[in-house]
DOLO-97493 format. One record per residue (C-alpha): x negated, y negated, z; chain; residue in one letter; residue number from 1. Coordinates in Angstrom, 3 decimals. Each point is the difference from the previous one (the first is absolute). Layout:
+----------+----------+----------+------+------+-----+
|       px |       py |       pz | unit | code | pos |
+----------+----------+----------+------+------+-----+
|        X |        Y |        Z |    A |    a | NUM |
...
+----------+----------+----------+------+------+-----+
***
This chain:
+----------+----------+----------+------+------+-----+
|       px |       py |       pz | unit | code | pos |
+----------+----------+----------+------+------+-----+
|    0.000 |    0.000 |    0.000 |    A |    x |   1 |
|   -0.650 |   -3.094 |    0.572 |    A |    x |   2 |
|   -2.465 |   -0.429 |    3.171 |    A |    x |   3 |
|   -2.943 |    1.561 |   -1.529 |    A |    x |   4 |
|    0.113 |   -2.656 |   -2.564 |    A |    x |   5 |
|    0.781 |   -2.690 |    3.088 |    A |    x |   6 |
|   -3.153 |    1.404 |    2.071 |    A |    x |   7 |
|   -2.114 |   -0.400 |   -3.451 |    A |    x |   8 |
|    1.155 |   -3.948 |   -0.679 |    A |    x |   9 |
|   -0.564 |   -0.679 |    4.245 |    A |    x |  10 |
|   -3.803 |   -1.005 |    0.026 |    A |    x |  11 |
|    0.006 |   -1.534 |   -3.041 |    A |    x |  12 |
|    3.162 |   -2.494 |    1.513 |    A |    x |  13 |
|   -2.222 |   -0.075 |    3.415 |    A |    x |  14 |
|   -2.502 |   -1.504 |   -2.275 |    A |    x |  15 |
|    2.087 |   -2.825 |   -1.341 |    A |    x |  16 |
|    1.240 |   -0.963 |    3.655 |    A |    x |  17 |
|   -3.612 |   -0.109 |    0.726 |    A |    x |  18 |
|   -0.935 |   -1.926 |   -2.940 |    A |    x |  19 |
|    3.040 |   -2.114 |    0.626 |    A |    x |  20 |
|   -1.250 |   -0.482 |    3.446 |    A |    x |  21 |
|    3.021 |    1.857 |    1.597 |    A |    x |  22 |
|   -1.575 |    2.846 |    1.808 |    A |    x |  23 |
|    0.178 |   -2.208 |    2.961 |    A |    x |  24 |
|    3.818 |    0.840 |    0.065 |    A |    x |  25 |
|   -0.631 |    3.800 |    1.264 |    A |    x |  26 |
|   -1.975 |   -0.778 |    2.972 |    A |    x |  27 |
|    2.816 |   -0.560 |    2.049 |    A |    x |  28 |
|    2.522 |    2.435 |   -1.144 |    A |    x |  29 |
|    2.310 |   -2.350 |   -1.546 |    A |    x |  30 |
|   -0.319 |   -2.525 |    2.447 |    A |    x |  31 |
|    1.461 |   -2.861 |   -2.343 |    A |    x |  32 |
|    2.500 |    1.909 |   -0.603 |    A |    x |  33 |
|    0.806 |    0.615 |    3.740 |    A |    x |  34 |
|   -0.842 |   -3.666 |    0.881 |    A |    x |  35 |
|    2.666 |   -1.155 |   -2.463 |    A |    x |  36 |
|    2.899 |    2.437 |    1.073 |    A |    x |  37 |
|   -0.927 |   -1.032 |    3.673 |    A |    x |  38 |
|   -0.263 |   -3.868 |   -0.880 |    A |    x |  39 |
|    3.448 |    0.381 |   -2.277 |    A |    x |  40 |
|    1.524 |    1.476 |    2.969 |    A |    x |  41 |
|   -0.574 |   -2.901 |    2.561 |    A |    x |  42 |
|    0.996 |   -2.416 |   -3.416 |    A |    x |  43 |
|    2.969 |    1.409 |   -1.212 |    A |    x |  44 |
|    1.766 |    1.179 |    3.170 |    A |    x |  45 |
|    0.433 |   -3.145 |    1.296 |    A |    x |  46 |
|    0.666 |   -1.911 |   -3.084 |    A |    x |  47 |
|    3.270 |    1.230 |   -1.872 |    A |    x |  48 |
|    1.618 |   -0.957 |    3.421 |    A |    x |  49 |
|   -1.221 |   -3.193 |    0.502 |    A |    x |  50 |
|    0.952 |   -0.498 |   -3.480 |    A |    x |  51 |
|    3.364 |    1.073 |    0.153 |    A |    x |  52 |
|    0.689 |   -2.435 |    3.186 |    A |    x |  53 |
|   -1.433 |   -2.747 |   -1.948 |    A |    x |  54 |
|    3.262 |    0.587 |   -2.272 |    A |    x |  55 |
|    2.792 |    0.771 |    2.686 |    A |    x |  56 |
|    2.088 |   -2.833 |    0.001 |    A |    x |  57 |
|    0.117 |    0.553 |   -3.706 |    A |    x |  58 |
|    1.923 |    3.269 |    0.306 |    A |    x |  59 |
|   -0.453 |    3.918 |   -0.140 |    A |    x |  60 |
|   -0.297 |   -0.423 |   -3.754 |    A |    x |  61 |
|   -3.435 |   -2.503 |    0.225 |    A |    x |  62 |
|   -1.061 |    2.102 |    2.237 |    A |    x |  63 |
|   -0.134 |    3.240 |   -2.027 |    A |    x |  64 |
|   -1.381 |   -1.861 |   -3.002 |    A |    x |  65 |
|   -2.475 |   -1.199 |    2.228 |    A |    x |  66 |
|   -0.339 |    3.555 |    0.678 |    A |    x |  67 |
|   -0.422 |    1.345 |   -3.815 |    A |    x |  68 |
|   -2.065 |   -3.103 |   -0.688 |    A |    x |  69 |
|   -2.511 |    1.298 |    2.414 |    A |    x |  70 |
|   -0.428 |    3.350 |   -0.937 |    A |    x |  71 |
|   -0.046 |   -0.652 |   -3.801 |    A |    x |  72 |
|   -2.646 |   -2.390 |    0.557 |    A |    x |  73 |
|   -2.301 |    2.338 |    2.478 |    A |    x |  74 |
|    0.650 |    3.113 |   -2.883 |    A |    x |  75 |
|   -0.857 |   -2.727 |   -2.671 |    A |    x |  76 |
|   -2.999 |   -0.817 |    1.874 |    A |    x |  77 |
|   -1.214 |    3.766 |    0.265 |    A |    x |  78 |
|    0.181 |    0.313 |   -4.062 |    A |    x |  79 |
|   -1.157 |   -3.151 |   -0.884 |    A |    x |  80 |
|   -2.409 |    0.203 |    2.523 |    A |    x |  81 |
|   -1.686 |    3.723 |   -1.118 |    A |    x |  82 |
|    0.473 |   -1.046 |   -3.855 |    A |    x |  83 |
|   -2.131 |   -3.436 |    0.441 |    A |    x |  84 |
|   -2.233 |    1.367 |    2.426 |    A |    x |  85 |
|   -1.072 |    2.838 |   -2.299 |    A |    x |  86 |
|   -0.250 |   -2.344 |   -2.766 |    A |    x |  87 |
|   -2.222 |   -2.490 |    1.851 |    A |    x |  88 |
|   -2.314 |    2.865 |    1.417 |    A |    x |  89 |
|   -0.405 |    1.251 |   -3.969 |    A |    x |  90 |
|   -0.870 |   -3.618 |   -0.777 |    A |    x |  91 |
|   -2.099 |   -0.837 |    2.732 |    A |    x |  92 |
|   -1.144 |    2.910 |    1.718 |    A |    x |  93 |
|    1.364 |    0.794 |    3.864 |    A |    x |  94 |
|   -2.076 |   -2.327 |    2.355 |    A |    x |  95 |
|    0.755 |   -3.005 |   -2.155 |    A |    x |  96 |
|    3.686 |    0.816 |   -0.778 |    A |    x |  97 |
|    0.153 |    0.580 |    3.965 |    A |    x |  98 |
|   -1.099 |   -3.406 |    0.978 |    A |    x |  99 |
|    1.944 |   -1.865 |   -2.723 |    A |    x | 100 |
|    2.916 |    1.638 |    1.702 |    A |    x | 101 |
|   -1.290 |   -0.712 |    3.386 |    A |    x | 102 |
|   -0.263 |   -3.520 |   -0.938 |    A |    x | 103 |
|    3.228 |   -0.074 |   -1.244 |    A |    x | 104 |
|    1.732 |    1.676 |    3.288 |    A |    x | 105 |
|   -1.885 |   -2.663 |    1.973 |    A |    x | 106 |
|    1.041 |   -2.809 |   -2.489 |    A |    x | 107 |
|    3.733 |    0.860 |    0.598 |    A |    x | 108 |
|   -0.090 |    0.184 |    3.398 |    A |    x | 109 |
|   -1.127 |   -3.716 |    0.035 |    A |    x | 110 |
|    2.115 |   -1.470 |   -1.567 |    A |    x | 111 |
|    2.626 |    2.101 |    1.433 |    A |    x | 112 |
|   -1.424 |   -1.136 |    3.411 |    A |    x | 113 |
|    0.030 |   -3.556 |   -1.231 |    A |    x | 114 |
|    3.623 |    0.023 |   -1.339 |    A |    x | 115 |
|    0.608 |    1.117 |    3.735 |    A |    x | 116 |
|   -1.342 |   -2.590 |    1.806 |    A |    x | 117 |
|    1.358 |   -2.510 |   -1.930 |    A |    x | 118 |
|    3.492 |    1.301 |    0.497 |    A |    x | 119 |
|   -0.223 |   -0.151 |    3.752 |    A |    x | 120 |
+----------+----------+----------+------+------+-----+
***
């Protein structure tokens, strides 16, 4: 079947990674991977209902769009976010595409910190 073949193609991909400068991913396990479902957790737990009460007064209708809203946009995020990500590591290799989106993440969360304080 179809493992032999998937044994034969597996140091030649571990060769790429390395190349690509990914092999730093397997040290840990996965631990992105972990770090992200335990960051989403503490994110997204608390948000959809904090959302939701922002919309109360407006009804049980608001606040199930606010609902759907939500989730399309987090499920958006995950394919748009795997489909540019693997784009910008083919164009620019890993360590490069992983700090332009590092810069980005801390980019947003200044202004989003700045639109904050200037709504208080």
């Amino acid at each position: 079947g179809g493992a032999p073949v998937l044994r034969a193609l597996a140091p030649a991909a571990r060769a790429r990674e390395r190349a690509a400068g990914m092999e730093a991913m397997d040290a840990g396990g996965g631990g992105g991977g972990g770090m992200f479902g335990v960051g989403s957790a503490f994110a997204f737990v608390p948000l959809l209902p904090l959302m939701r009460a922002s919309v109360e007064d407006l009804g049980s209708e608001a606040a199930e769009m606010t609902a759907g809203i939500f989730n399309g946009g987090i499920y958006l995020g995950e394919l748009l976010g795997q489909l540019f990500g693997a784009r910008m590591v083919d164009l620019m290799g890993f360590p490069e595409a992983s700090t332009a989106l590092a810069g980005a993440l801390v980019g947003s969360a200044a202004i989003f910190l700045t639109v904050r304080a200037a709504v208080k």
